[in-house]
N, CA, C and O atoms as a MOPAC input file, in Angstrom:
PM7 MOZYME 1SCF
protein

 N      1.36000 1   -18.97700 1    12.42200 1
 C      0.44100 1   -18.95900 1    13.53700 1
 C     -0.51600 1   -20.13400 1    13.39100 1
 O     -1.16100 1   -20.35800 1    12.36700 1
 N     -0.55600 1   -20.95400 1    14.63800 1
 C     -1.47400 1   -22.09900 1    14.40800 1
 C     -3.21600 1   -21.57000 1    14.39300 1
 O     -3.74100 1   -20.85300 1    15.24600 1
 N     -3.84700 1   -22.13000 1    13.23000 1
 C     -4.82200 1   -21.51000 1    13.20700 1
 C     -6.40100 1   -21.16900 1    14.13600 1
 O     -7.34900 1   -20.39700 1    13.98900 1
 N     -5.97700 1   -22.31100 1    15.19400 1
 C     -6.73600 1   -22.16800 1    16.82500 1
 C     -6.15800 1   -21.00100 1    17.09800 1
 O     -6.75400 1   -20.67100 1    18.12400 1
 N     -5.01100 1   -19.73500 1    16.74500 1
 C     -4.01500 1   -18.96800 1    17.86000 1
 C     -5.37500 1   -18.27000 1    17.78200 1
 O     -6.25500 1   -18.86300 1    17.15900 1
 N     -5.63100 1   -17.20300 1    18.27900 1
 C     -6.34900 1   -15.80500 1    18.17700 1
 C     -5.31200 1   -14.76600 1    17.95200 1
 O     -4.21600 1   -14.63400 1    18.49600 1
 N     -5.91300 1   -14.03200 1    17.00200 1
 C     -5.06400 1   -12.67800 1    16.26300 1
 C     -5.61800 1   -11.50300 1    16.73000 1
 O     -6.75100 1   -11.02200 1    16.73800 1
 N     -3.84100 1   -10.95500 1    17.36000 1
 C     -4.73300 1    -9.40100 1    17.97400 1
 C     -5.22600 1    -8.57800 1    17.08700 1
 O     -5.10500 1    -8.71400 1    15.87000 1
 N     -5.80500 1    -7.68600 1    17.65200 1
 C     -7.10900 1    -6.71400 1    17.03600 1
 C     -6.16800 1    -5.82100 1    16.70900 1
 O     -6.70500 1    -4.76300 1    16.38300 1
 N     -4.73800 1    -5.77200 1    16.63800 1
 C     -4.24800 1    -4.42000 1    15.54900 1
 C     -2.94700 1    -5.47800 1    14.87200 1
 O     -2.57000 1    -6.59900 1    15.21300 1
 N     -2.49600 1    -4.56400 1    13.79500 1
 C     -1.56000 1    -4.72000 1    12.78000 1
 C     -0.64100 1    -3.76500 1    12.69000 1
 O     -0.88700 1    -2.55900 1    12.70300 1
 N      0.60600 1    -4.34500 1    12.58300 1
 C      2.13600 1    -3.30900 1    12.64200 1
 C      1.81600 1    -2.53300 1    11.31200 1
 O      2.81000 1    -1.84100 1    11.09300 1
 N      1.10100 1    -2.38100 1    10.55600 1
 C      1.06200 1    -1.85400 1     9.08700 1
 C     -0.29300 1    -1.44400 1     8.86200 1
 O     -1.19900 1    -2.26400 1     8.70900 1
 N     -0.53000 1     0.28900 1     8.82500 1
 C     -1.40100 1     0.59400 1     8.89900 1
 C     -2.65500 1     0.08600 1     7.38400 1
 O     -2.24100 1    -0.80100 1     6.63800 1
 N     -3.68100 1     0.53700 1     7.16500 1
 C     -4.46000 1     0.23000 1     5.83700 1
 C     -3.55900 1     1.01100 1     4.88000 1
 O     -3.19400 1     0.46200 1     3.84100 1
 N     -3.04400 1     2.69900 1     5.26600 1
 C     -2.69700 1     3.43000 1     4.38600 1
 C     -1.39000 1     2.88700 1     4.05400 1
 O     -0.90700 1     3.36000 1     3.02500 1
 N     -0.62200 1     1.92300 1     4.72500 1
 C      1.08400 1     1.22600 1     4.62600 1
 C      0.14900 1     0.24300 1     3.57000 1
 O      0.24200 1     0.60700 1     2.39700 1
 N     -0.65200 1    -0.82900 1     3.78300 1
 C     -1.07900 1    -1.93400 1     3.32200 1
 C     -1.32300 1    -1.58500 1     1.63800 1
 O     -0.99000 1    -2.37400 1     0.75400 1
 N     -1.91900 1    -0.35200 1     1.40100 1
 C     -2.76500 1    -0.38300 1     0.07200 1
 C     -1.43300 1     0.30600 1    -0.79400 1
 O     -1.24100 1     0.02100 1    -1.97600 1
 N     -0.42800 1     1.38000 1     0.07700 1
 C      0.24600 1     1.61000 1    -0.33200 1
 C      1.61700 1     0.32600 1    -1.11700 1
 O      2.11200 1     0.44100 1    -2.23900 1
 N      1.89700 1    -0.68900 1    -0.18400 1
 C      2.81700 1    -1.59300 1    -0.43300 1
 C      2.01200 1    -2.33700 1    -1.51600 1
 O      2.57000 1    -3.21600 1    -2.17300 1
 N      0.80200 1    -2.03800 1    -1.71400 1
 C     -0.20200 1    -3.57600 1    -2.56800 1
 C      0.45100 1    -2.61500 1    -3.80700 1
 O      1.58000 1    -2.65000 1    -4.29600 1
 N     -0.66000 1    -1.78100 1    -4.10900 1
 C     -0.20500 1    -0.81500 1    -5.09100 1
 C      1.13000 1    -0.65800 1    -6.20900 1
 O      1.19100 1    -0.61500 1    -7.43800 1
 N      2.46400 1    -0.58200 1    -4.76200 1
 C      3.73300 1    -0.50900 1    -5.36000 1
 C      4.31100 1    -1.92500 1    -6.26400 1
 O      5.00500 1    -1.91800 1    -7.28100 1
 N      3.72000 1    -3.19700 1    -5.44700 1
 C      4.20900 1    -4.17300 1    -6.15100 1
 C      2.92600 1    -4.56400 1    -7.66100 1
 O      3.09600 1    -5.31900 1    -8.61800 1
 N      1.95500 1    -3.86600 1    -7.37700 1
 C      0.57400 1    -4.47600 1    -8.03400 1
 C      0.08000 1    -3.53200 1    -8.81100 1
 O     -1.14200 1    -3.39400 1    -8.86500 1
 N      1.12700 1    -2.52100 1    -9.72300 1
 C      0.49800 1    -1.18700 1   -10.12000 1
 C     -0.56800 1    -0.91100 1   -10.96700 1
 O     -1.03100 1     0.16000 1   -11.36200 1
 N     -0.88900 1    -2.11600 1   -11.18400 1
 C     -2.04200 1    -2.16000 1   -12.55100 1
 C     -3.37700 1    -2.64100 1   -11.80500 1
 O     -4.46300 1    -2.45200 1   -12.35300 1
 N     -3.30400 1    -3.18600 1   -10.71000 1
 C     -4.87000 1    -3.57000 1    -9.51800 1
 C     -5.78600 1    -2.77000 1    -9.94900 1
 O     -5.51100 1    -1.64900 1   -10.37600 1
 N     -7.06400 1    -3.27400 1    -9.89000 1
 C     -7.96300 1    -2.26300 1    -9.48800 1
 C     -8.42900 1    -2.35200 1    -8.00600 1
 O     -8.05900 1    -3.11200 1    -7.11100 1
 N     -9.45600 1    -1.23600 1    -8.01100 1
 C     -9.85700 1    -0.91700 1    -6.67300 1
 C    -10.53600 1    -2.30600 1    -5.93100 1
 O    -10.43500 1    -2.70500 1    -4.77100 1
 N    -11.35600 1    -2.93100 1    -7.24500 1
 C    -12.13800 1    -4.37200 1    -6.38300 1
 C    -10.92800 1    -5.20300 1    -5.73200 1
 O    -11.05600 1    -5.79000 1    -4.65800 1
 N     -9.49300 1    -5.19800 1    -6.64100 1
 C     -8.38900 1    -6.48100 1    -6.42500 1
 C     -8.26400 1    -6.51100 1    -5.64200 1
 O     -8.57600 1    -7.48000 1    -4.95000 1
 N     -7.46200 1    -4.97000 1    -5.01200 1
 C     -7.08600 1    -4.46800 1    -3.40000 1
 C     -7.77500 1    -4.45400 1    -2.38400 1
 O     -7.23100 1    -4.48900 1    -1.28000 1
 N     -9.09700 1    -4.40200 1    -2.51600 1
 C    -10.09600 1    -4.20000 1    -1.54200 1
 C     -9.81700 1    -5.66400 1    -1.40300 1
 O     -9.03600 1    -6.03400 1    -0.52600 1
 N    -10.48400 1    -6.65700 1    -2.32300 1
 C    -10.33300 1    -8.27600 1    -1.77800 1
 C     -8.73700 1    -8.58200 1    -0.98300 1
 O     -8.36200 1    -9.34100 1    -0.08800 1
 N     -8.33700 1    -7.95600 1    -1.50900 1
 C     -6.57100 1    -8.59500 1    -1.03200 1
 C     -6.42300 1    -7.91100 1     0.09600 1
 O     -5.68700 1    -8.67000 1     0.72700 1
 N     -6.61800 1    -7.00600 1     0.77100 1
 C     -6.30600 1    -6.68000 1     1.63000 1
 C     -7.15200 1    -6.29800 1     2.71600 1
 O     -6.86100 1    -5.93300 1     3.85500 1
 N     -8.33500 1    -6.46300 1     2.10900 1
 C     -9.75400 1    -6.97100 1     3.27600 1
 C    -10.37100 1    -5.58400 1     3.65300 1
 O    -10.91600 1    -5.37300 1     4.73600 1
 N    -10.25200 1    -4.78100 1     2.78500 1
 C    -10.70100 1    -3.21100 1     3.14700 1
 C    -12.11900 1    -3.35800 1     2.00900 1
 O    -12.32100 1    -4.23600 1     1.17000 1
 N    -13.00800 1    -2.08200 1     2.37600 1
 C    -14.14300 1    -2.10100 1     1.80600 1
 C    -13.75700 1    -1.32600 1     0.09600 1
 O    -12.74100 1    -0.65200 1     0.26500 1
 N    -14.17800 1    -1.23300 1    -1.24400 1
 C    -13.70600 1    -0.38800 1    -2.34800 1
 C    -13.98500 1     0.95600 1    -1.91900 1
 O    -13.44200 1     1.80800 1    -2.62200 1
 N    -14.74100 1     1.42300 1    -0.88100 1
 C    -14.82800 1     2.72800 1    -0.86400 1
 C    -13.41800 1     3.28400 1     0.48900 1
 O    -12.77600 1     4.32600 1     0.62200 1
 N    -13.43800 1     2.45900 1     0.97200 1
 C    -11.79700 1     2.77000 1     1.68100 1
 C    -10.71500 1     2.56400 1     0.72700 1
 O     -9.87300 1     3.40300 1     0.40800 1
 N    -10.78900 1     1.68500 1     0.41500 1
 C     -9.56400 1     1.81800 1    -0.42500 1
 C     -9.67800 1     2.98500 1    -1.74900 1
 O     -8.56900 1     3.21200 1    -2.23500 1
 N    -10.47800 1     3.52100 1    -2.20500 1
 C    -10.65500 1     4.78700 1    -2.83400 1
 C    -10.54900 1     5.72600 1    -1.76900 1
 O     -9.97300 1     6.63900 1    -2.36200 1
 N    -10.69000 1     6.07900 1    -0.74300 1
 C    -10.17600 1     7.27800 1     0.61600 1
 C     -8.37100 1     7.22400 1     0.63700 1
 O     -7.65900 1     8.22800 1     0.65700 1
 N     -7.84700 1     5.70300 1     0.62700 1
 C     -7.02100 1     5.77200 1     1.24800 1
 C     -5.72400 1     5.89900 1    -0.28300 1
 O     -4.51000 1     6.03400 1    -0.12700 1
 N     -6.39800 1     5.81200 1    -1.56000 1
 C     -5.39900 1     6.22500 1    -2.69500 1
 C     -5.54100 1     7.85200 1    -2.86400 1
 O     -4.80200 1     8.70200 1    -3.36100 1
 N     -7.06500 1     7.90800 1    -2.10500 1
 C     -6.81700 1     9.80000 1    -2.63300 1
 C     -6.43100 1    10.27500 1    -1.83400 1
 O     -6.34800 1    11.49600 1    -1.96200 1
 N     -5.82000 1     9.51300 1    -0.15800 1
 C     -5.01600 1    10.42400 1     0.62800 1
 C     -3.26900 1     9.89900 1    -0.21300 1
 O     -2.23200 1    10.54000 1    -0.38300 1
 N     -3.45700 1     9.21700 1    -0.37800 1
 C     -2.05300 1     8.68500 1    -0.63400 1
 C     -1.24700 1     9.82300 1    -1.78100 1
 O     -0.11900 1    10.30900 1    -1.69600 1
 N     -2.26600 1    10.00800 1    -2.80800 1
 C     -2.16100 1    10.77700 1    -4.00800 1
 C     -1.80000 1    11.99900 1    -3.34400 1
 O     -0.60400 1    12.26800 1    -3.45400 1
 N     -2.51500 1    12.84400 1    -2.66200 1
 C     -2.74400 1    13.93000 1    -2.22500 1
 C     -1.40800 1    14.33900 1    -1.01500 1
 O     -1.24400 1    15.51100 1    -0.67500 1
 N     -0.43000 1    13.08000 1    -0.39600 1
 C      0.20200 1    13.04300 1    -0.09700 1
 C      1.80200 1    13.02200 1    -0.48500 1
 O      2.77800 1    13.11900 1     0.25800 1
 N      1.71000 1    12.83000 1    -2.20500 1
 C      2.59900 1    12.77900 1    -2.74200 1
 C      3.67100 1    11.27800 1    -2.90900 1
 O      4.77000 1    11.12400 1    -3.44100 1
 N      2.58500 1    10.17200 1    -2.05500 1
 C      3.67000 1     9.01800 1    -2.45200 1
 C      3.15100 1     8.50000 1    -3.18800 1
 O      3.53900 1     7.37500 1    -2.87400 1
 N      2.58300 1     8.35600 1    -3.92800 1
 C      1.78800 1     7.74700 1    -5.42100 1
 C      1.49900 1     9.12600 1    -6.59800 1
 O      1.51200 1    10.30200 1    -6.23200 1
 N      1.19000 1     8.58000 1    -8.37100 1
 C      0.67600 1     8.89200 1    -8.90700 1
 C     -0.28300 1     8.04300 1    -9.41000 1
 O     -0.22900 1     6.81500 1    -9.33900 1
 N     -1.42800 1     8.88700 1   -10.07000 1
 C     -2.35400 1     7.52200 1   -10.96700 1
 C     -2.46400 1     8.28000 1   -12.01800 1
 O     -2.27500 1     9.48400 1   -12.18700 1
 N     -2.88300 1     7.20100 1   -12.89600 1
 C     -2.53400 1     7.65200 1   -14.45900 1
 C     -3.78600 1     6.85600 1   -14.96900 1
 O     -4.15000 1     5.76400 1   -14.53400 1
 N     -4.18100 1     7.33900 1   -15.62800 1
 C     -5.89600 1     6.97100 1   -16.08900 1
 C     -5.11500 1     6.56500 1   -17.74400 1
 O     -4.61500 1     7.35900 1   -18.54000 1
 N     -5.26100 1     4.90300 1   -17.87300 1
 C     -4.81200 1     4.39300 1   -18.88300 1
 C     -6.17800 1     3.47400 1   -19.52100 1
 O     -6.34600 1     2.33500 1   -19.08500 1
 N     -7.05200 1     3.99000 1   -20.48400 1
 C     -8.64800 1     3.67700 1   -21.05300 1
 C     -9.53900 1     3.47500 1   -19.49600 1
 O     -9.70300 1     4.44000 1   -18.74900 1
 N     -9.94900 1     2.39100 1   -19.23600 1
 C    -11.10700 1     2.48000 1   -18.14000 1
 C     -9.78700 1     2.36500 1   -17.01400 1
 O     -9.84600 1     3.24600 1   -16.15700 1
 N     -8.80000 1     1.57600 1   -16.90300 1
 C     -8.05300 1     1.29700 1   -15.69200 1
 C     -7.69300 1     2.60600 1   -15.39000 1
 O     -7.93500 1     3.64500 1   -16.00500 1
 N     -6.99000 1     2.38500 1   -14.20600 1
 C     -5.83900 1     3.69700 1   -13.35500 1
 C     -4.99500 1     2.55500 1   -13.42300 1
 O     -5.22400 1     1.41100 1   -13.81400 1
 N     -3.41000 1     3.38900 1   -12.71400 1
 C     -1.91100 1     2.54900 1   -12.88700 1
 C     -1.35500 1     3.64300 1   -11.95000 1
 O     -1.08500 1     4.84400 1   -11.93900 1
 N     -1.33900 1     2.56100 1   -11.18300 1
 C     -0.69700 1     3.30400 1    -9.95900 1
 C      0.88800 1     3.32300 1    -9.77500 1
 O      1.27200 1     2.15300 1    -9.76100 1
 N      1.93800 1     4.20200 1    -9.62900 1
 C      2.92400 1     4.38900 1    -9.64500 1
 C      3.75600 1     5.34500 1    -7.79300 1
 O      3.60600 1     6.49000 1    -7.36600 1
 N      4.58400 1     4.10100 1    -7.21400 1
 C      4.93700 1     4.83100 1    -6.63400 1
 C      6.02900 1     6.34600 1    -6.56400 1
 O      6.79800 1     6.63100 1    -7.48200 1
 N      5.95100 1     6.77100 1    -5.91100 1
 C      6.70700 1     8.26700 1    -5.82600 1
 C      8.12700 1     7.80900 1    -5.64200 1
 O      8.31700 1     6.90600 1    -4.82800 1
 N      9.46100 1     8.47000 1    -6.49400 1
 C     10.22800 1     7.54800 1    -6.13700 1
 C     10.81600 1     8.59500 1    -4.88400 1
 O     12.04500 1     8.52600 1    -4.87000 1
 N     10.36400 1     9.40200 1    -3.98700 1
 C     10.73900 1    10.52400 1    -3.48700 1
 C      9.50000 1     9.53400 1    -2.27500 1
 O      9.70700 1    10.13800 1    -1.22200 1
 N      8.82500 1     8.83600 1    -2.06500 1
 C      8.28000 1     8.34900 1    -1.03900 1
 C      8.74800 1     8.16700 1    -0.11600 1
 O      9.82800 1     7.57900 1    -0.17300 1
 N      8.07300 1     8.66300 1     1.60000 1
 C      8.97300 1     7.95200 1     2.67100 1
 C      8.09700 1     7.79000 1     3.50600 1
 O      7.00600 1     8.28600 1     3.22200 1
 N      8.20800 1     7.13300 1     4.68600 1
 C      7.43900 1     6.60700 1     5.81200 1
 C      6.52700 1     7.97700 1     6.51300 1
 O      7.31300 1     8.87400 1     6.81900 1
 N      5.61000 1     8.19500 1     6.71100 1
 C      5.50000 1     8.99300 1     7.25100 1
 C      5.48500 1     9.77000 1     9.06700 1
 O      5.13600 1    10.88900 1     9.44400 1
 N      5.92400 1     8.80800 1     9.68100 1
 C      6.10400 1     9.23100 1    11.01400 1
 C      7.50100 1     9.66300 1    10.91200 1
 O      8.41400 1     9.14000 1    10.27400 1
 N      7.51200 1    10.99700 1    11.85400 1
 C      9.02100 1    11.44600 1    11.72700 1
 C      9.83900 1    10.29900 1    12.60700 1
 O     10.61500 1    10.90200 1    13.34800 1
 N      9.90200 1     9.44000 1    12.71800 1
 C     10.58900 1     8.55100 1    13.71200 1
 C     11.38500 1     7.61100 1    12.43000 1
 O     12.58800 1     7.36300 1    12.51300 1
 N     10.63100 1     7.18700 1    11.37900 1
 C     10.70700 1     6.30900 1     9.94900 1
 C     11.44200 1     7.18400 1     8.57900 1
 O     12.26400 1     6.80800 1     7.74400 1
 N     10.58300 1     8.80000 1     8.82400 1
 C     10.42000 1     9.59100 1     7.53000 1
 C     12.39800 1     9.68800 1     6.47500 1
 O     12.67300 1    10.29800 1     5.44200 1
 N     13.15300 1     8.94900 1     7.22300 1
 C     14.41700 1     8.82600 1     6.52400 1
 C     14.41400 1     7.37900 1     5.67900 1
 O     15.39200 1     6.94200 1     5.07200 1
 N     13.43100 1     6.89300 1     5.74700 1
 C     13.05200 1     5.35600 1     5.57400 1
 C     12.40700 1     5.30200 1     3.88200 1
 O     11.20000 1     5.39500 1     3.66000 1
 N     13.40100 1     5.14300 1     2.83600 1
 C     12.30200 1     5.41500 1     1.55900 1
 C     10.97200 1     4.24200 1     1.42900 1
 O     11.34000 1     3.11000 1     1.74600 1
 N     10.20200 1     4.29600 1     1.21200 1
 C      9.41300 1     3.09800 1     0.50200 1
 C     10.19600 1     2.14700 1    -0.60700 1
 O     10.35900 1     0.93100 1    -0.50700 1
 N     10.63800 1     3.00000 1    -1.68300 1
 C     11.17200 1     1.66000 1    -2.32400 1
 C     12.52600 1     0.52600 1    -1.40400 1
 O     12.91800 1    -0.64100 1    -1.42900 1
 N     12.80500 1     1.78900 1    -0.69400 1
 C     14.28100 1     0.53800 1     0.04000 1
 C     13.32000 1    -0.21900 1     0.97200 1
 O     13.80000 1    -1.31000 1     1.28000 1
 N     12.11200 1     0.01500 1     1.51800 1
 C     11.54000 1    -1.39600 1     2.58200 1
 C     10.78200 1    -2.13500 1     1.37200 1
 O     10.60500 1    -3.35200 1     1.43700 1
 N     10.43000 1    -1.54500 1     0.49600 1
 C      9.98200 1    -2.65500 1    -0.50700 1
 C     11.05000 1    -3.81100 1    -1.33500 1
 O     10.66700 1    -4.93600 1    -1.65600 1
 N     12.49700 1    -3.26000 1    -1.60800 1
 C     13.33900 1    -4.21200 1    -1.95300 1
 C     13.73500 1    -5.05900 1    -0.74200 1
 O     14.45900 1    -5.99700 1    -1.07800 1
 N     13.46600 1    -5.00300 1     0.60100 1
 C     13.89900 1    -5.54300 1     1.52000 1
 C     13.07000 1    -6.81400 1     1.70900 1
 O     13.46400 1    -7.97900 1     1.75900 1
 N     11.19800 1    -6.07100 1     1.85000 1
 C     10.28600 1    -6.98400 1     1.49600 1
 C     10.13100 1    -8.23400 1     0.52600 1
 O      9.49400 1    -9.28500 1     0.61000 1
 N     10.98600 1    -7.67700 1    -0.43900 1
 C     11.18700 1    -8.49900 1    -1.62200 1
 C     11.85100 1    -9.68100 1    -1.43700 1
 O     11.50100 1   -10.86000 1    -1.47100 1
 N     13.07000 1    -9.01100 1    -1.19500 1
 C     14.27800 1    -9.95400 1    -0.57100 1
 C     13.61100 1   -10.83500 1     0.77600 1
 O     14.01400 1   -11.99400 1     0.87700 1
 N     13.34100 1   -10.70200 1     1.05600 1
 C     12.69100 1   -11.43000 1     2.24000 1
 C     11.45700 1   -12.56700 1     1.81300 1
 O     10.95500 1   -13.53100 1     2.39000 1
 N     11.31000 1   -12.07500 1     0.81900 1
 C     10.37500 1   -13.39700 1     0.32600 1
 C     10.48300 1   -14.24300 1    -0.69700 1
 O      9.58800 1   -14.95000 1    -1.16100 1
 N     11.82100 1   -14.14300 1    -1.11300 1
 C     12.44100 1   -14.60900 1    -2.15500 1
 C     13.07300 1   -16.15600 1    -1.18900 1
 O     13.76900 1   -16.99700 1    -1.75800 1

């Protein structure tokens, strides 16, 4: 996008897709990394790992002061339109795609 374009006011990938995909490739982040990387405040991005947790597509694992975030390998999209869609298969796709 040329950087005169203007960028619409929404994104195909919600915050809870965003912190989730950061997470899966970035499992050792902390909360400040993600917040900078993905432009959310640290107290959203702490809302949006304890829905994530609480949702069953992540674990965290309290390793000395860090957490280590681990995706679920049982993760899936959550709109029933996607929910046949695992996370790790759009993340190897993601991968592949930027390789």
């Amino acid at each position: 996008m040329n950087p005169t374009e203007v960028r619409p006011s929404w994104t195909l990938v919600t915050s809870h897709g965003l912190v989730l995909l950061y997470v899966a490739m970035h499992p050792e982040a902390t909360i400040r990394e993600i917040s900078r990387e993905i432009g959310l405040t640290e107290r959203r991005v702490m809302e949006i790992l304890r829905d994530l947790k609480e949702a069953g597509q992540i674990s965290i694992e309290r390793q000395g002061r860090r957490n280590i975030y681990e995706l679920s390998p049982n993760a899936s999209f959550m709109h029933p339109q996607l929910a046949h869609v695992s996370v790790t298969a759009f993340l190897k796709l993601m991968q592949e795609g930027a390789a």
